[in-house]
LOKE-747692 format. One line per 3 residues: number of its first residue (from 1); their letters; for each residue x, y, z of C-alpha. Coordinates in steps of 0.001 Angstrom, whole numbers, plus 500000, padded with zeros to 6 digits. Each point is the difference from the previous one (the first is absolute). Layout:
NUM) A) X/Y/Z  ...
***
This chain:
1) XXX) 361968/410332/743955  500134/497215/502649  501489/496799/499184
4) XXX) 497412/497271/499712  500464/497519/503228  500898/496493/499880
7) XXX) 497187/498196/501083  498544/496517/501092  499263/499407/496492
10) XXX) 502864/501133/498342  502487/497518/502724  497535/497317/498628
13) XXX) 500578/500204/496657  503694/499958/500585  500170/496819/501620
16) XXX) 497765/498171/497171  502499/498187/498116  498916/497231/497644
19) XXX) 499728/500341/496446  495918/501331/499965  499514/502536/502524
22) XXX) 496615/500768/500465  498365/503041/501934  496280/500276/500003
25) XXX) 498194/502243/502461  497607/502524/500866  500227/504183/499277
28) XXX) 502545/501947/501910  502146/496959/500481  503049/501651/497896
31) XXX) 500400/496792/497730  501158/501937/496952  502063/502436/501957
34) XXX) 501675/497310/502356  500798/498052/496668  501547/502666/498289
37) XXX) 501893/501346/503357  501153/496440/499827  501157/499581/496432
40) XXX) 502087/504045/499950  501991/498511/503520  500998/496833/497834
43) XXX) 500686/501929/497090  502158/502476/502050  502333/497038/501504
46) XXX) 500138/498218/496805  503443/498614/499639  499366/498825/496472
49) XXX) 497745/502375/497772  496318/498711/499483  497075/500691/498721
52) XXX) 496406/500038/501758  496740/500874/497891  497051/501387/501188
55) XXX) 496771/498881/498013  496135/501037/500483  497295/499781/497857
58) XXX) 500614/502825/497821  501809/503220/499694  497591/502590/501729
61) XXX) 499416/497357/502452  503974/499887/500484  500675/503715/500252
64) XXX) 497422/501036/502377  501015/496807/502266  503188/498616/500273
67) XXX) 502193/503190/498250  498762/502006/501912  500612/498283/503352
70) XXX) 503282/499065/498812  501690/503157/498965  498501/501354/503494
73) XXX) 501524/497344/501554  503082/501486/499151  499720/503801/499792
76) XXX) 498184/499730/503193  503993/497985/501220  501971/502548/497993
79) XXX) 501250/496675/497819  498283/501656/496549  502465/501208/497220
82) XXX) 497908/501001/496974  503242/499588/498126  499395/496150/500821
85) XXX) 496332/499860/499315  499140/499356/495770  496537/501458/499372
88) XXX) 500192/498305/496717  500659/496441/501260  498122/500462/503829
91) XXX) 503293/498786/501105  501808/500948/503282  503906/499105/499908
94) XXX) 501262/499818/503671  503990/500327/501166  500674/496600/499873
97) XXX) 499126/499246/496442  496489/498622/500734  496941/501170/498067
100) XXX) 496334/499759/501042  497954/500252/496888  495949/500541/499382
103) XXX) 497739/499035/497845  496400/499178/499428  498674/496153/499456
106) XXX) 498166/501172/496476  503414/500183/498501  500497/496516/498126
109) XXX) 503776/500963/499072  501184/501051/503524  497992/497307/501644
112) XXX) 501218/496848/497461  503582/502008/499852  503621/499762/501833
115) XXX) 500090/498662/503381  500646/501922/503155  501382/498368/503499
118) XXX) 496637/501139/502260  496428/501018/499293  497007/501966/501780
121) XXX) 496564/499534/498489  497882/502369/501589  496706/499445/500732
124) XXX) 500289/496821/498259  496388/499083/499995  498885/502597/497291
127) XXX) 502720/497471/497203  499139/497322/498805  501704/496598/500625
130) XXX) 501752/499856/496891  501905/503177/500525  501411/498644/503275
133) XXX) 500883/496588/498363  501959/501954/497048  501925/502587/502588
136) XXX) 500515/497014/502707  502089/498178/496985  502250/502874/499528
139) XXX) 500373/500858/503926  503596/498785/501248  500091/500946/503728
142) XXX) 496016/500282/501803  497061/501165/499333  498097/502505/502316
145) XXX) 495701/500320/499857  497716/501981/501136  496280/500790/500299
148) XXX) 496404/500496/501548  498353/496561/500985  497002/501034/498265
151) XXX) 499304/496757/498593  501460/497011/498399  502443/499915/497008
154) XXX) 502677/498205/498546  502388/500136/503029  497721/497740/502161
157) XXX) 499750/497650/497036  503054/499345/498420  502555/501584/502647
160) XXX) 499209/500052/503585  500280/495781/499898  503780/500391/499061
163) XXX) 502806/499184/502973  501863/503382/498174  497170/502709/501184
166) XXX) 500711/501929/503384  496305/501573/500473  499573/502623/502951
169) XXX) 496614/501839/500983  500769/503599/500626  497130/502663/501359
172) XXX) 500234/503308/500918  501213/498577/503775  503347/499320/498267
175) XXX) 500505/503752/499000  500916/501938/503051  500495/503107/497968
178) XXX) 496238/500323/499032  498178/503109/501272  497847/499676/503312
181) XXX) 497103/502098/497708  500101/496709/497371  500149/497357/502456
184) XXX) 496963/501582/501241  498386/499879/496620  500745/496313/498894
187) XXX) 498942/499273/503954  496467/502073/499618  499107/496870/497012
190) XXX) 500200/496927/502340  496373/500039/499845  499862/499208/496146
193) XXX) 500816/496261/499830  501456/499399/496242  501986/503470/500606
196) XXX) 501695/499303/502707  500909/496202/499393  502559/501219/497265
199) XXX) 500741/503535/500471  500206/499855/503861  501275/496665/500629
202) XXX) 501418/498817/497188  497904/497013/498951  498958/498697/496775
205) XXX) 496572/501174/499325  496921/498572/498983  499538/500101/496154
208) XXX) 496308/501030/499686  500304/503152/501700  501602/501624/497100
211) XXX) 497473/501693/498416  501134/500748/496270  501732/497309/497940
214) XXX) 501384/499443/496769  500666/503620/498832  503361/499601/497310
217) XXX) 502541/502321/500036  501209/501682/496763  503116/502151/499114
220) XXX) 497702/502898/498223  496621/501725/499506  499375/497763/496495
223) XXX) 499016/502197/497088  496572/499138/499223  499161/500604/503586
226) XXX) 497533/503250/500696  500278/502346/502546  496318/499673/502106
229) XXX) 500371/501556/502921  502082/500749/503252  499195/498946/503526
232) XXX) 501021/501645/502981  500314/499804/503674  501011/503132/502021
235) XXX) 502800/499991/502780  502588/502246/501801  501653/499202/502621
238) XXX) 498726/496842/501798  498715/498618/496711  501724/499336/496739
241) XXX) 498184/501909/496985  499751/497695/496838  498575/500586/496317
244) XXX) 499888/497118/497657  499450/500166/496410  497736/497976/498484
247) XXX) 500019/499056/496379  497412/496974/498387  501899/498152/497579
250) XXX) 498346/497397/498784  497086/498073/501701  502319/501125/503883
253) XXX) 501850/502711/501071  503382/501384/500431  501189/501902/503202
256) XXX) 502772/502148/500685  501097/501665/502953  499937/504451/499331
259) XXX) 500962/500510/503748  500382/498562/503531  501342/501581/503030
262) XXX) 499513/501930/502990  500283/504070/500165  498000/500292/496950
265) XXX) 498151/503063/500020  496384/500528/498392  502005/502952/497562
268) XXX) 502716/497625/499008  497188/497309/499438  498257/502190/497394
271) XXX) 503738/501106/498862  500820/496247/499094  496276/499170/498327
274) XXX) 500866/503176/498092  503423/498790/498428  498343/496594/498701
277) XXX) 497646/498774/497044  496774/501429/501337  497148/497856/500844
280) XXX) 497356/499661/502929  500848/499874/503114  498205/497509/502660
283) XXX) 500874/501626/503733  498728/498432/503267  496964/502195/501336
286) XXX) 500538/499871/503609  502233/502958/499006  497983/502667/498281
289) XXX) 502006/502943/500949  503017/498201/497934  498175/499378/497274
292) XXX) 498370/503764/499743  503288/501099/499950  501303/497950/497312
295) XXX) 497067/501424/498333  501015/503471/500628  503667/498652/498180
298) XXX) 497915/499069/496849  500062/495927/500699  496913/498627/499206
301) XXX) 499444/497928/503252  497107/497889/500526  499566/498778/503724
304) XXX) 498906/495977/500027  496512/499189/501242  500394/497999/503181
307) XXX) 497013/497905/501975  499721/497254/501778  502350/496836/498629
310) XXX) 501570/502449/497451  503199/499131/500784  499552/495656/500008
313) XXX) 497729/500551/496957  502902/502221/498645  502674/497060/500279
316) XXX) 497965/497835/498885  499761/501681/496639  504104/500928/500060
319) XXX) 499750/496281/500691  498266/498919/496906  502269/501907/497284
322) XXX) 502527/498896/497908  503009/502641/501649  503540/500339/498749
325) XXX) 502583/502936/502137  503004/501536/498773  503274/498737/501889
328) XXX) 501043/503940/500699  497092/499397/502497  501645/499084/502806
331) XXX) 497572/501324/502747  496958/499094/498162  501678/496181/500066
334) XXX) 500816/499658/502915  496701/501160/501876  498349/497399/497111
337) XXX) 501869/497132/501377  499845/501125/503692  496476/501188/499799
340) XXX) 497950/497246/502242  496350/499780/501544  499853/500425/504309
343) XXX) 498980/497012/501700  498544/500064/503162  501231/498300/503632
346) XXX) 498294/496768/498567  501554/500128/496401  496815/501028/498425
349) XXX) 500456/502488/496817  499032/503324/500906  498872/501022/496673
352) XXX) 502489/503047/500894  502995/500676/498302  503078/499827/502511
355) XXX) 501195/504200/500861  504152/500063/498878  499533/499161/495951
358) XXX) 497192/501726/498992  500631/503230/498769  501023/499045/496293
361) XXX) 497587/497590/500208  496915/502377/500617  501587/502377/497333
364) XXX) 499800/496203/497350  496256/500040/500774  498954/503361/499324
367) XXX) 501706/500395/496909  498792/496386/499130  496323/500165/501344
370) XXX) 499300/503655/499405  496892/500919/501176  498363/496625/500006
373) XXX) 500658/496277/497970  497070/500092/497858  500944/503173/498438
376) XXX) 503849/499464/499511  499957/500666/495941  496370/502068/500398
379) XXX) 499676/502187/496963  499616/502994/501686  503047/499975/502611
382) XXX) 501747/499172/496209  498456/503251/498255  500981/501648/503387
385) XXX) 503737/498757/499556  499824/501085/496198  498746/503586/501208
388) XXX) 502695/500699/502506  502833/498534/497919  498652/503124/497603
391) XXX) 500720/502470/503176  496197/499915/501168  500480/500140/503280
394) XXX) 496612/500538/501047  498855/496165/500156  497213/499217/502085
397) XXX) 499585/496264/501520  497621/497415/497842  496158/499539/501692
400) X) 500424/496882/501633
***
């Protein structure tokens, strides 16, 4: 494995040095990885043992994020010892005595607990203020930050006025070590306005382009919820697949995410819908060989009726609900907060939903809209749903 480089970013974060250091910026800048680079040199030249923690918004978020780039880190620089890396604890103890710790921000013990000498709060935008305030307290040394400039929260308010804060803009120009192929990519969006303002160059973006607000996050599926349907979008290798479950509990609805990824064959699709609770599935049409040959796996697939402004009326129905979404679902998050409307060369809504965070997101409104608003709880897709959870397969779709 190749070592990862030092970049442009990561000799910027070295030299910040007051007490808030602050690193907001667009994709493929390396933030998280410069930051952690950063924080494994300090902890390897440590003359006194000390402690950093690592803290995200939750657990899944944690382990699919910063873990993972961090024990890469090292195995990709031969520094990893599992002997020194507690499972248990998600504590790594280096040579010198120091200790870099993780754990998520929904932990009210760890986060109003002991005090450590330095702190990383990645992607620091998705906590709230009070979490900060409670881990600042107990923070001896610095603090280190990082996010997306998406839009405004708490750091512009209440900590960006402070003569403590370094703040540095990073973009994907500051990480020399990105492939030419993704440069490309994030260079091919210049065209859509909102887009490339913060994920290109950096910039805080412009509130209202965000499209879905005000879902809450919640640890678990809640008891009383039901099981309505799935929705799923097909992908392979350029596109991520994604299902997402979607229960009604009470007068909204609850989402989790099944799967996301790339490489996801249509025969490990049906494989996945096969080891679940079984309930409808809601499948993007465009791809009607896919969905005849999740057919052919037993998956009762129903492709969603498309026509003109089926996708803005869509939203705006996704819009309208009360919608709550399990904190294990990290990809379905973080296309929710980073899913935004194109504007065009004038800064005119587009009415089009911006390409990179859409996938999950189309997934949300099939299993949400079904096969049209007005007939979300129709008595007939219900006695259809009855039917099949019996193992009648052979459902045909409602007259419309």
């Amino acid at each position: 494995m190749e070592h990862y480089q030092i970049t442009t970013a990561t000799k910027k974060i070295a030299r910040l040095n007051k007490r808030i250091r602050a690193a907001s910026g667009g994709t493929g800048a390396s933030k998280t990885i410069s930051i952690l680079i950063y924080l494994i040199s300090l902890a390897q030249q440590d003359n006194n043992p000390r402690l950093t923690s690592v803290v995200s918004e939750s657990m899944p978020h944690l382990r699919r994020g910063a873990i993972k780039d961090f024990l890469d880190i090292l195995q990709r620089h031969n520094y990893y010892k599992d002997s020194r890396w507690n499972k248990s604890t998600l504590t790594y103890t280096f040579e010198t005595g120091s200790k870099i710790e993780f754990f998520s921000a929904d932990q009210p013990s760890k986060v109003r607990g002991p005090r450590r000498d330095r702190l990383f709060l990645n992607e620091c935008n998705n906590v709230p203020y009070e979490t900060f305030d409670q881990l600042e307290i107990r923070t001896n040394d610095f603090i280190m930050l990082d996010w997306n400039p998406v839009a405004e929260f708490w750091f512009y308010d209440e900590v960006q006025h402070r003569n403590d804060v370094d703040l540095i803009r990073l973009t994907y120009l500051d990480n020399e070590a990105l492939p030419e192929t993704i440069v490309k990519t994030i260079e091919s969006r210049k065209g859509n306005k909102n887009w490339w303002r913060v994920y290109g160059l950096g910039l805080l973006g412009e509130a209202e382009g965000k499209i879905y607000r005000d879902w809450k996050t919640i640890d678990e599926i809640p008891h009383e919820a039901r099981l309505l349907r799935y929705g799923l979008n097909f992908g392979y290798s350029v596109h991520p697949a994604a299902i997402v479950a979607v229960y009604k509990y009470n007068d909204g609805f609850v989402l989790e995410e099944i799967l996301y990824g790339l490489g996801y064959a249509n025969r490990q699709i049906a494989d996945t819908l096969k080891n679940i609770e079984p309930a409808i599935v809601y499948a993007d049409s465009a791809e009607p060989k896919s969905i005849d040959e999740l057919k052919e796996c037993g998956i009762n697939v129903i492709g969603v009726k498309k026509g003109k402004d089926s996708v803005k009326h869509g939203i705006q129905y996704v819009q309208d609900q009360r919608i709550n979404i399990t904190k294990r679902s990290v990809n379905v998050l973080k296309e929710y907060r980073n899913y935004m409307w194109m504007f065009d060369k004038d800064g005119r809504n587009t009415g089009v939903p911006e390409e990179p965070f859409h996938y999950s997101m189309d997934a949300v409104r099939y299993g949400i809209v079904g096969q049209g608003p007005q007939n979300i709880f129709n008595d007939i897709e219900e006695r259809q749903k009855r039917m099949f959870l019996r193992g009648k397969n052979n459902l045909t779709q409602p007259d419309r």
